[in-house]
C-alpha positions as CSV (number, residue, x, y, z in Angstrom):
1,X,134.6,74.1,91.1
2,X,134.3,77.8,92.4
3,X,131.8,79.7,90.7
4,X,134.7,82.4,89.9
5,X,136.5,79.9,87.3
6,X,133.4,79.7,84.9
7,X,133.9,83.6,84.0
8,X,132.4,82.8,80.6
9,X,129.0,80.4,81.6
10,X,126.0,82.2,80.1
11,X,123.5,79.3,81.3
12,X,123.1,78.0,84.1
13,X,120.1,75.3,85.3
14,X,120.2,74.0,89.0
15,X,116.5,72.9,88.9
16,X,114.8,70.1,90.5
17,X,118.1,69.7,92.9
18,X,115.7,70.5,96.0
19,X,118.4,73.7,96.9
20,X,117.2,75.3,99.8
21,X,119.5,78.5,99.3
22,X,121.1,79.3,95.7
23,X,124.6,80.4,97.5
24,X,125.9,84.5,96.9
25,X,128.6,83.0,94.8
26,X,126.6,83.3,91.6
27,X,127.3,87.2,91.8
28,X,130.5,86.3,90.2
29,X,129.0,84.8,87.1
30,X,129.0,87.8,85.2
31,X,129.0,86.6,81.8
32,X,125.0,84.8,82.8
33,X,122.3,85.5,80.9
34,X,120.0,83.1,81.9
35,X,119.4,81.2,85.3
36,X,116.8,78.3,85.6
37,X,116.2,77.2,89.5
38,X,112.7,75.8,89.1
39,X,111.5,73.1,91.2
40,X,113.8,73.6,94.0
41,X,113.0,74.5,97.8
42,X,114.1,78.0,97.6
43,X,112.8,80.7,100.4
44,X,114.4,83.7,99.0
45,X,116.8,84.6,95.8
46,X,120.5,86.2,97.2
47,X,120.0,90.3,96.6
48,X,123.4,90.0,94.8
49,X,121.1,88.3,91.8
50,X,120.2,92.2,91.0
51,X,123.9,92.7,90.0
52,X,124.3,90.6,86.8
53,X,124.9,92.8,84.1
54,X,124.1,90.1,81.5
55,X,120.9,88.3,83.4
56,X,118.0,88.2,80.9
57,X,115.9,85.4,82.0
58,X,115.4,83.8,85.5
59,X,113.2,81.1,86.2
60,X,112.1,80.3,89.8
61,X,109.4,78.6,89.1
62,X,107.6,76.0,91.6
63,X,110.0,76.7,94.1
64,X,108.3,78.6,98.0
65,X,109.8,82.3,97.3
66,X,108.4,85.4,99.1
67,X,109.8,87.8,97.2
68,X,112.6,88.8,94.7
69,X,115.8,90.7,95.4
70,X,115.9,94.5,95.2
71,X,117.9,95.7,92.4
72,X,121.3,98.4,92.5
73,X,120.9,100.2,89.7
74,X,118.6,101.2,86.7
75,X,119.5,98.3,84.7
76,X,118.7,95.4,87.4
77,X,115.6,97.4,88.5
78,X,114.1,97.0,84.8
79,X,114.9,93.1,85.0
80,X,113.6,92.6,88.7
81,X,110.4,94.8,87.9
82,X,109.7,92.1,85.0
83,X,111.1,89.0,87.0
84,X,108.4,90.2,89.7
85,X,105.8,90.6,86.6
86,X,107.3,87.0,85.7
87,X,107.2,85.3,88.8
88,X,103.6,86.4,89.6
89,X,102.0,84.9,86.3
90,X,103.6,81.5,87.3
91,X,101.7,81.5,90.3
92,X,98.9,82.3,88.5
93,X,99.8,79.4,85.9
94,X,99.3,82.6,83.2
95,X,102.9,82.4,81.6
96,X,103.0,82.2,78.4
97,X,104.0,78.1,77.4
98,X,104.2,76.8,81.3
99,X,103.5,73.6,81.9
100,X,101.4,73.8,84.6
């Protein structure tokens, strides 16, 4: 199913599905608010991440990123500023109810 016919999906969890890339395509889930890709091979989140308009929560957890996408506008800069304050306490195992 293209990601395109689910204009409405405000959740989305693809963890522990050992995804090596999470594809572009989930730029055109507008209506998500929160993403959970935890436990999963990931390198690298696609830059288009920074373009949600509704994206409140992401969880990347356990997973081998480098580094977080660099938001477009003021909006996505506030969420990738705490998604990098986020992503750092789970590799410190200091967020907040982790199971770690």
């Amino acid at each position: 199913m293209a990601a395109c016919s689910l204009p409405r999906l405000h959740t989305l969890d693809a963890s522990a599905n050992a995804l090596t890339v999470l594809p572009a395509a989930v730029s055109q889930l507008t209506s998500l608010r929160a993403l959970a890709v935890r436990q999963n091979r990931l390198a690298g989140l696609p830059a288009e991440l920074g373009g949600l308009p509704q994206l409140r929560s992401l969880d990347a957890r356990q997973n081998r990123l480098t580094g977080l996408p660099s938001a477009r506008r003021p909006a996505a800069a506030a969420l990738a500023a705490a998604r990098r304050q986020q992503v750092r306490a789970w590799y410190q195992g200091a967020w907040p109810g982790a199971c770690v």
